[in-house]
C-alpha positions, 0 to 999 in steps of 0.5 A: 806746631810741636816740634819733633825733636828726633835727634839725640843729645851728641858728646862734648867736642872735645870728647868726640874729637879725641874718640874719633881720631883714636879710632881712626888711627886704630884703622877702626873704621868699622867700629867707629861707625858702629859707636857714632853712626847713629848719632850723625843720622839722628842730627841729619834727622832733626835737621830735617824737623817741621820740614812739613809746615815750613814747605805747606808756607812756601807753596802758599806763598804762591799758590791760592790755599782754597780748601786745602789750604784750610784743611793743612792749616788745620791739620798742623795746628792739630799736630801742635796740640799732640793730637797725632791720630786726628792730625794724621786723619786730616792729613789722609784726607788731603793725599788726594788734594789737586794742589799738588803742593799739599798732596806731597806735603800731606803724604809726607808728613804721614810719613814722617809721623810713621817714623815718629811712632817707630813704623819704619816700614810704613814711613820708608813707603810713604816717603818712596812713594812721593820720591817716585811720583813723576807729577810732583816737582823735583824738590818735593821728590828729592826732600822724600828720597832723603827722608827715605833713605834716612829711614832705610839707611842701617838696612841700606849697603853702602854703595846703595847709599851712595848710589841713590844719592851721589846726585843730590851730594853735589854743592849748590844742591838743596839737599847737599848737607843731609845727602853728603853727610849720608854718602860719606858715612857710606864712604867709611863704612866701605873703607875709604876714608880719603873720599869721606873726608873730601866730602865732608871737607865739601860740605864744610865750605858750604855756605849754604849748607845749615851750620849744624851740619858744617859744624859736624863736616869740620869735625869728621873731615879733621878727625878722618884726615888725622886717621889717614896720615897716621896710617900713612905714617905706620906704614912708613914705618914698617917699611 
């Protein structure tokens, strides 16, 4: 299967390290956001790649595949040939499927593919649409609410960021990386750096979170608590 690669190439660690602790002293919290925002979005983003064939697996571990089984599998080898248009027919067919595993998986992958070719407004919807369908299990649905918010996220307010996933944001949850990564960007941009890093700090000692995103946690939580003690120490001085 073709992977899709959405995330773009970060900077060096030493480069980043020094650029987020000078803007951080600056109190440029704002500006900070604005210049590296977008890149920690896109490395939530590929984290989240092929979600769609790895999910279509663990269903049909214990699920007998029948004819829907036939037609995903068809579906993604279709996808692995570049051939998006009869994949994403194929993938159509299977939104109605009684398997319930596959039907989320089909109406997600559409969605997913919406976000690929830049629809944003169509892969926001499809993604909604799984996140608030009450017949599928819970994982499917909080998979979808990442994904959409993923989509949404430089449209969302913060506090609407945060308030859509704070529940996913917890350790031990499936989705604890790529939702707390998410909540405590929400966190700078409303200016609290404190609770960003004590996320961030979080999500770094979980274990269970993919190593890519406890790589950025160090990085954010060192950056954003350097930020705040020279702050602290400005003030300091001023009194």
């Amino acid at each position: 299967m073709r992977r899709m690669n959405l995330a773009s190439t970060p900077p060096d660690n030493e480069s980043f390290l020094r650029e987020v602790d000078d803007e951080l002293r600056r109190d440029e919290l704002q500006s900070f956001w604005k210049r590296w925002g977008r890149w920690l979005i896109g490395g939530i983003l590929g984290g989240l790649a092929l979600f769609a064939a790895y999910l279509w697996w663990e269903n049909d571990k214990v699920a007998n595949a029948g004819v829907d089984g036939e037609q995903m599998s068809q579906a993604l080898d279709t996808l692995a040939t570049s051939d998006t248009p009869e994949a994403e027919a194929q993938l159509k067919k299977l939104t109605t499927a009684k398997n319930a595993g596959y039907r989320a998986t089909a109406k997600i992958a559409l969605a997913a593919l919406a976000a690929q070719r830049g629809d944003s407004k169509a892969a926001a919807k499809g993604f909604a649409d799984v996140a608030s369908d009450s017949s599928l299990a819970q994982p499917w649905r909080d998979l979808a609410l990442v994904r959409q918010t993923v989509t949404e996220f430089d449209t969302l307010k913060p506090d609407a960021v945060i308030e859509r996933l704070k529940p996913l944001a917890v350790s031990g949850h499936a989705w604890f990386g790529s939702a707390g990564e998410m909540v405590a960007l929400s966190y700078i941009k409303l200016g609290q750096p404190q609770l960003a890093a004590k996320l961030f700090n979080d999500i770094a000692k979980d274990e269970s979170v993919p190593e890519t995103i406890r790589s950025r946690a160090v990085q954010m939580a060192g950056g954003l608590e350097a930020g705040t003690a020279g702050a602290a120490t400005n003030k300091d001085l001023v009194k």
